[in-house]
Each structure stands twice: as C-alpha cells, then as structure tokens.
C-alpha positions in Angstrom: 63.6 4.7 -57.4 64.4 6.7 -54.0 62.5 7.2 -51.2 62.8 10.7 -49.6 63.0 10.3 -45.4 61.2 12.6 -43.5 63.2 15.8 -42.4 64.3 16.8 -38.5 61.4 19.2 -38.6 58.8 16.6 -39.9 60.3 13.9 -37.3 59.8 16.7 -34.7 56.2 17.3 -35.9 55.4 13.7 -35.5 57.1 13.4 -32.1 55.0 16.4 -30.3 52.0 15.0 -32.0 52.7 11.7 -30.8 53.8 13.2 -27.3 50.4 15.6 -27.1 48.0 12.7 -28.2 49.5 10.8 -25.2 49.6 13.8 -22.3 46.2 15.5 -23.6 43.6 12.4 -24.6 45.1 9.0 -22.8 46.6 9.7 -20.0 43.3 12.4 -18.9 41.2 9.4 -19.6 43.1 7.7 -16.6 45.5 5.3 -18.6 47.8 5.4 -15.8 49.6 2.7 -16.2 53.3 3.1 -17.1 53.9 0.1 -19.4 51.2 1.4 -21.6 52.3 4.9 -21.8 56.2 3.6 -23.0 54.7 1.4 -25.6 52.5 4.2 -27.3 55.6 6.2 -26.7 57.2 3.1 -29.0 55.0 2.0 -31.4 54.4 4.3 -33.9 50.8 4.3 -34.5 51.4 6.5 -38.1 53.3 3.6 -39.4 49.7 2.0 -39.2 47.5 4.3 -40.6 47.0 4.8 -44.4 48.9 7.2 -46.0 45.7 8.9 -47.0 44.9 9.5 -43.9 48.3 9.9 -41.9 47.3 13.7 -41.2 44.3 11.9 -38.6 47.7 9.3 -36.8 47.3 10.7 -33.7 43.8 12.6 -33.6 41.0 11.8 -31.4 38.5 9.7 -33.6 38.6 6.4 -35.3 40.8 6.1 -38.5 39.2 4.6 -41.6 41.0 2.0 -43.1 39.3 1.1 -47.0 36.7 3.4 -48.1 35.4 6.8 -47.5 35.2 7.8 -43.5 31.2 7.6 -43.2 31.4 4.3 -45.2 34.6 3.0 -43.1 32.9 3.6 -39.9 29.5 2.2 -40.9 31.2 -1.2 -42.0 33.7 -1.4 -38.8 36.8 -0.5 -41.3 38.5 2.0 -39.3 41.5 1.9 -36.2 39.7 2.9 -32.9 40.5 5.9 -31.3 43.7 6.3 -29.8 42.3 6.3 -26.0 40.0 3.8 -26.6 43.2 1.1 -27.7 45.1 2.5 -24.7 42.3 2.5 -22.4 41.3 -1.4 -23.4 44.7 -2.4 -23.3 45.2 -1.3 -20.3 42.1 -2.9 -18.4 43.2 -5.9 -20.1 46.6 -5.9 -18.7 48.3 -8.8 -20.6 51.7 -10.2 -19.2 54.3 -11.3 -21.2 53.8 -15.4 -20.1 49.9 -15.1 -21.9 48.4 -16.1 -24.9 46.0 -13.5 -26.7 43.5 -13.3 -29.3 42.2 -10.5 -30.6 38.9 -10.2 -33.1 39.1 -7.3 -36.2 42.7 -6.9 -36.5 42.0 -4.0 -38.9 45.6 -2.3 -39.3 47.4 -4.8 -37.0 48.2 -1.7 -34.3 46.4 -2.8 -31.3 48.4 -6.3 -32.4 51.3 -4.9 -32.1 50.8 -3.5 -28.6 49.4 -6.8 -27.5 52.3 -8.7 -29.0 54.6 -6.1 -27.2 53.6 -7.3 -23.7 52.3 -10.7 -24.2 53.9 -14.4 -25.3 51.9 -14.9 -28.5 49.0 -13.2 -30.4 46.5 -14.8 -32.8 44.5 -11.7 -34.8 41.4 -12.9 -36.9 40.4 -10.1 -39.4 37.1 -10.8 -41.5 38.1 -8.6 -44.7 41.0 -9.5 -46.8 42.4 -6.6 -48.0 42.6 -5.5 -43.6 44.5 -9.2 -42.9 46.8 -8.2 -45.5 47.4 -4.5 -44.2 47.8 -5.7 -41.0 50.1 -8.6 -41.8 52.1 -6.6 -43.7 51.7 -3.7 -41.4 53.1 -6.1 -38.3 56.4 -7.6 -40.3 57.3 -3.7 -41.1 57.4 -3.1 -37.6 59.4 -5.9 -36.4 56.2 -7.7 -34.5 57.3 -11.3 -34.7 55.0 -12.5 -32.0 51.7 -11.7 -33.7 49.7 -13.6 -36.6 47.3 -12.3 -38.9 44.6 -14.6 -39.8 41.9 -14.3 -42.7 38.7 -15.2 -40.4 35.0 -14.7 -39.2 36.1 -14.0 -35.7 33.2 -14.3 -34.4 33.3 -17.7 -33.0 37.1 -17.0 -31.9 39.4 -20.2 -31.8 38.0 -23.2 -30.1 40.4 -25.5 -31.1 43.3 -23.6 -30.6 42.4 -22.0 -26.6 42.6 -21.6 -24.2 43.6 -18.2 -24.7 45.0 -15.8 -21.5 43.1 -12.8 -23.0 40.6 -11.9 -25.8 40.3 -8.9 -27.1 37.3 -7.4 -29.4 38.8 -4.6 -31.5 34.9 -3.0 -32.4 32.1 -3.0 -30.3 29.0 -6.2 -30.1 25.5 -6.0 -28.7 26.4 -8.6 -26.4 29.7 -11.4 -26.0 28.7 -14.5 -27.7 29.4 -17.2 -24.6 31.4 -19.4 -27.2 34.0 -16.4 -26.5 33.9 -16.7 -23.1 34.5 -20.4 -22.9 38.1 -20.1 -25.2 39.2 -18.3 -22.1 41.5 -19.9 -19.5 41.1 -19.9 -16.1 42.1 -16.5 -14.8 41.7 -15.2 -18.4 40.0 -11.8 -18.9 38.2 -10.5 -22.0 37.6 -7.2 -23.1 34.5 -5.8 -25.2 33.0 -2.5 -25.9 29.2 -3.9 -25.2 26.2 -2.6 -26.1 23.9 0.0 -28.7 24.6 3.9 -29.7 24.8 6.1 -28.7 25.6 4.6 -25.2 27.9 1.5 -25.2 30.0 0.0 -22.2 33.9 -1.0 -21.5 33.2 -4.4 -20.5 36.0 -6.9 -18.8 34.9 -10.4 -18.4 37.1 -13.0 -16.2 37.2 -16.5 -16.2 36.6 -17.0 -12.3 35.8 -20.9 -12.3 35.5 -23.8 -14.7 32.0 -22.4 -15.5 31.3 -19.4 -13.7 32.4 -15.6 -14.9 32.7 -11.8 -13.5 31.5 -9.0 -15.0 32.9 -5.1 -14.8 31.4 -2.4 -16.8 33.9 0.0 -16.8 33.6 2.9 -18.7 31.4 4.5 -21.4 32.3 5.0 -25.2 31.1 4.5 -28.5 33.0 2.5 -31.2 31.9 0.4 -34.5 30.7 -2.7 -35.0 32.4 -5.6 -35.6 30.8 -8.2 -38.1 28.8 -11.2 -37.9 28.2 -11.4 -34.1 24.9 -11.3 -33.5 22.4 -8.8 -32.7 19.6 -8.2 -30.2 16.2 -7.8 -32.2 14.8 -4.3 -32.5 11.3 -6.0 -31.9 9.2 -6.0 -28.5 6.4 -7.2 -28.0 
C-alpha cells in the first residue's frame, strides 16, 4: 500500500493557514512572546487533529476529538482553540530546566509545546482512546520528552512532584488545593477558572511553603475537564 504526500500547492495551503492563524488570532490576542510564536511556527498542530476534522487545524474554535462536535465539546473531548494553547502557554512560561504536568492531554499538542520548552512532561488523560491518540500522536512527532499517562487527573501526581508547572488543558469551577500543593516553590499553575459563559485565565504561584498568588488574567470560555469538583447550583 502507498501513501500519496501532499502536493507543493497543498503544503502551501497549510503553510498560509498555519502562518494566518498565527498573525490574525494569537499574536492580536497579545501572545507576544517570541519563543512561542517559533514553536507554533514548528509544531504542526494538523498533525494533531483528526483527519476528520483537519479542514478545522488552524480555525478559531475548539477541535473535537471522539464524537460528534456538540457531544465532543459537552464531554471535554476536543483541542482548545488555537489562542487559547498559545495564550496559556505563554503565561505559563516554562524553561527548559522544569518539570511540567499537564491535566487532559486530549491530542497530545499542548504536550508537545510544553515538552518543546521544558526538561520533562507528565500528561494524565482520563479517556483511553485520547491517552492513546495522544501517545501515539507525541512519538509521530518526535516528542521524546513527554509521557502520556491513562489517569483521573484530577488529583495530579502527589507522589511524583514537585512539579515546576501545571497545566489544566479544560477549564474547572475552581483549582482543587491538592494541585496547588504538587507545585514547587516558584512553580506556577495555569487554569481556565470558573462558569459560562464567563470564565477566567488564572495563574497561580507557589510564593512560600504554604502561601500562593493569584492573577486573573484574561477572559475565555473553554470545556470542562472531568471529575474535578463542582460548586453547587444551590443557595440558600
């Protein structure tokens, strides 16, 4: 069996996508930062997307993953949107001596531009058929630094911190505190916080052996990740 490659004009196609999805939604939503702008330049976010669904690579939305798009996005199965990775990953700002650990691996992208600028990153993905996709997903693209595990990342790693930087790939009603202890000293972690249709960019920093910062940065909307609790809908 042969596999056709892509011809000049569909590598070109790709390449002003790729090129447009960069100058015309990141870098307007202040992803500044020119590490960040090289890697997505680098790391060729089609080569994580389903083939179902390569037409939506470098569109503004979130990608589903398994499933139809209403059902992906209810149950958390979907890649964020494209400035919403760059925009995290930048606030995060991981350097290549740190340990990471990211929650909901999904496709294994936002792994692979962790692992691109960071020592050593440990991805926890709650649904099987995702760990797989992304494992499989990081060894096609040469990621050797990054390892998919089949998990409930919800209560992160405690034996295995403390981790440099955490990052949660969805969005949470709040950040359990059992994350915030697995970070180290220094260590930041990076959440989308809150309920729709108004959620919060949240970076958290380890600023003493029990004492943290807090910076809300930016508003957006993304799916929820599993298992982590949520605030009741009660009042009284």
């Amino acid at each position: 069996m042969t596999t056709s490659l892509p011809s000049p004009s569909d590598t070109q196609a790709r390449e002003l996508a790729r090129y447009n999805m960069i100058e015309q939604q990141i870098r307007p939503w202040d992803v500044l930062d020119p590490r960040v702008l090289e890697l997505l330049s680098q790391v060729r976010r089609e080569d994580f997307v389903p083939e179902a669904h390569h037409a939506l690579a470098f569109v503004d939305m979130e990608v589903p993953l398994l499933g139809g798009t209403e059902e992906a996005l209810a149950s958390g199965r979907c890649m964020l949107a494209p400035r919403v990775e760059a925009r995290m990953l930048q606030d995060v700002d991981p350097r290549p001596y740190e340990k990471v650990l990211e929650v909901g691996a999904g496709s294994g992208h936002m792994a692979a531009l962790l692992g691109k600028l960071s020592l050593k990153v440990t991805t926890l993905e709650i649904e099987p058929a995702l760990a797989a996709m992304a494992r499989d997903n990081l060894v096609r693209a040469g990621i050797g630094n990054a390892e998919v595990r089949e998990a409930d990342g919800s209560r992160g790693l405690p034996g295995e911190g403390p981790f440099d930087v955490i990052v949660l790939s969805g969005s949470v009603a709040e950040v359990p505190h059992a994350l915030m202890e697995q970070l180290s000293q220094g260590g930041r972690l990076m959440a989308i916080v809150g309920e729709a249709p108004m959620m919060r960019a949240t970076l958290i920093t380890r600023t003493g052996p029990s004492s943290f910062s807090t910076t809300q940065r930016w508003d957006t909307v993304a799916p929820r990740l599993r298992n982590f609790p949520e605030h009741s809908r009660f009042r009284f």
